[in-house]
N, C-alpha and C positions, 0 to 999 in steps of 0.2 A: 406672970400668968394672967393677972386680970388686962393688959396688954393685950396679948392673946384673944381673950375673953371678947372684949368693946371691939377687935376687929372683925369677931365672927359674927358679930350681933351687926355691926355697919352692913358686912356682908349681904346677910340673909336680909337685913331687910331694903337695903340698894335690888336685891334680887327680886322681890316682894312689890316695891313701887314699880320698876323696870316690865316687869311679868315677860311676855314674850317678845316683846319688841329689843327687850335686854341682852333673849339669847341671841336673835338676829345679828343684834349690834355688835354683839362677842365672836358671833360665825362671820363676818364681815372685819371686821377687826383680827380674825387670825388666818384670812385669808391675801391683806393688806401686812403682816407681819413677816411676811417674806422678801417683800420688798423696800417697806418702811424697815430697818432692824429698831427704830429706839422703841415700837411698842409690845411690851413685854409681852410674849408669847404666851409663857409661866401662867399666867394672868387669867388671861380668856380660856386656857383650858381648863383651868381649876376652876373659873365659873360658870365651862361649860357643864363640866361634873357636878358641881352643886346644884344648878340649873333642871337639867333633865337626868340626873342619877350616872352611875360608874360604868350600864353599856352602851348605853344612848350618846350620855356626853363622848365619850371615847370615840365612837364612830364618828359621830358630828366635829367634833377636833379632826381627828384622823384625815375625812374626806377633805377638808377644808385648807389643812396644811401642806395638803399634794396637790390640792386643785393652785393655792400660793405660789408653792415652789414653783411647779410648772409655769403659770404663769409669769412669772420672775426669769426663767429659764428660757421663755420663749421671749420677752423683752429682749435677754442681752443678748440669744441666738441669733433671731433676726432683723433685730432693729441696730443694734452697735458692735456685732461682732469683727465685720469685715474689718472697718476702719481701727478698730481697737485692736482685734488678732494683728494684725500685720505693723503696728505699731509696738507692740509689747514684747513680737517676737526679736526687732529690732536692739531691745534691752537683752544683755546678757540673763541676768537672775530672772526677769519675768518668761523668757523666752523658755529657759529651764523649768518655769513652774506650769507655764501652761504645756507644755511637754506631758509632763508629770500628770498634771490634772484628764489632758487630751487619751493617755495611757492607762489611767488608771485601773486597776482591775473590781469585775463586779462585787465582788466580796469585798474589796476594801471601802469601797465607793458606799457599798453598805454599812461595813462598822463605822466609817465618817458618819453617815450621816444619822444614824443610830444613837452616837454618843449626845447627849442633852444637852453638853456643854457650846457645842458647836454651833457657828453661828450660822444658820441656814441659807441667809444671804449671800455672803460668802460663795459657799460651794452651790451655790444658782448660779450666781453667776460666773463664778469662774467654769462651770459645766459651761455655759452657755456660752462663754469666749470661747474657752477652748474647742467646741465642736460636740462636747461630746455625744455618742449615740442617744436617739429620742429613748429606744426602749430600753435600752442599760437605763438612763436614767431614770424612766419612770416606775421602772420593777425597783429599781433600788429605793426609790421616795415607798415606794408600797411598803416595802419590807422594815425598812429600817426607820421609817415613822413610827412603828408597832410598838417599839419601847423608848419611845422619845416620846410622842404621847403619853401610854402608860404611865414613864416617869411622872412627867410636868402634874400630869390627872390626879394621881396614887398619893403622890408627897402635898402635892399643893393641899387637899381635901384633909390628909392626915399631918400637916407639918408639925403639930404639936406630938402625936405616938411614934413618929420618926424619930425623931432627939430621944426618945422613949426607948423604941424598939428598933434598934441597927437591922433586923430580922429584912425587913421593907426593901433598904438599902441591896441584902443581898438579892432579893429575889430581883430586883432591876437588873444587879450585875449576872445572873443566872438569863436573863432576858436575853441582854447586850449578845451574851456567846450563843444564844439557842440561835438567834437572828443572825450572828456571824455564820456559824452551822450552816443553817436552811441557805441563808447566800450563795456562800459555800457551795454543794450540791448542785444547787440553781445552775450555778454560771457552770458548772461540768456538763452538766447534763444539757443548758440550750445552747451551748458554748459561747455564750456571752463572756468577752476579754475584753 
């Protein structure tokens, strides 16, 4: 616990010398995190929430990890798609995956990328080989960021009442499905497939 303790105290006062140039450097850093994968996402959220508080930080993560994505997305759309798509389709297994990826449905494309676990770079760029639709994608980054922020924000700020209280835990996975849900609906109703 005192572990714990000496890391929140590093924290807060790295936040304290840093002041605003820190958050910059954290919104900048989690907009380069889509593209870079080694720098922890996890990270900059949680210091965006320590930084400017649980609605502030949230939004500032949120816009920043879509304005990433996209930008990551529009990298491998149109800067290396061509020469990459038609080489990959050449492969049996990859030819099948960007298939897969290229077909995806909205609501799935969502709980992808919804889950915390997943690596965002990843499905950037394979959206971005594959083709997939500009606005599928970017309704889906809108939607399904909602509780992949929240996670990263909620756990990071509380990782000690976590281990505490599994309660946390569910209301993410209660998130996960409401955002499946709302997907869901979405893609019926604009008929987004």
């Amino acid at each position: 616990m005192e572990i714990f303790g000496a890391i929140d105290e590093l924290i807060t006062n790295l936040l304290g010398m840093l002041g605003s140039f820190g958050a910059i450097l954290g919104c900048v850093f989690i907009l380069f995190e889509s593209i870079i994968p080694i720098l922890p996402l996890s990270v900059f959220i949680t210091l965006n929430f320590m930084t400017f508080g649980n609605f502030i930080g949230f939004v500032i993560s949120w816009v920043f990890t879509i304005m990433g994505c996209m930008l990551s997305y529009y990298i491998f759309k149109n800067g290396v798609s061509e020469r990459l798509y038609n080489k990959f389709k050449s492969y049996d297994k990859l030819g099948r995956f960007l298939d897969l990826v290229s077909n995806i449905s909205f609501s799935s494309l969502v709980t992808l990328i919804a889950i915390p676990f997943t690596p965002a770079f990843l499905i950037n760029i394979a959206a971005g080989i594959a083709r997939v639709d500009t606005k599928k994608f970017f309704w889906a980054l809108v939607i399904g960021k909602i509780s992949l922020v929240y996670f990263w924000g909620y756990i990071g700020t509380s990782l000690i009442d976590s281990l505490k209280n599994p309660m946390i835990l569910v209301r993410v996975g209660v998130i996960v499905i409401v955002v499946y849900v709302i997907s869901f609906i979405l893609s019926k109703k604009y008929k987004i497939r």
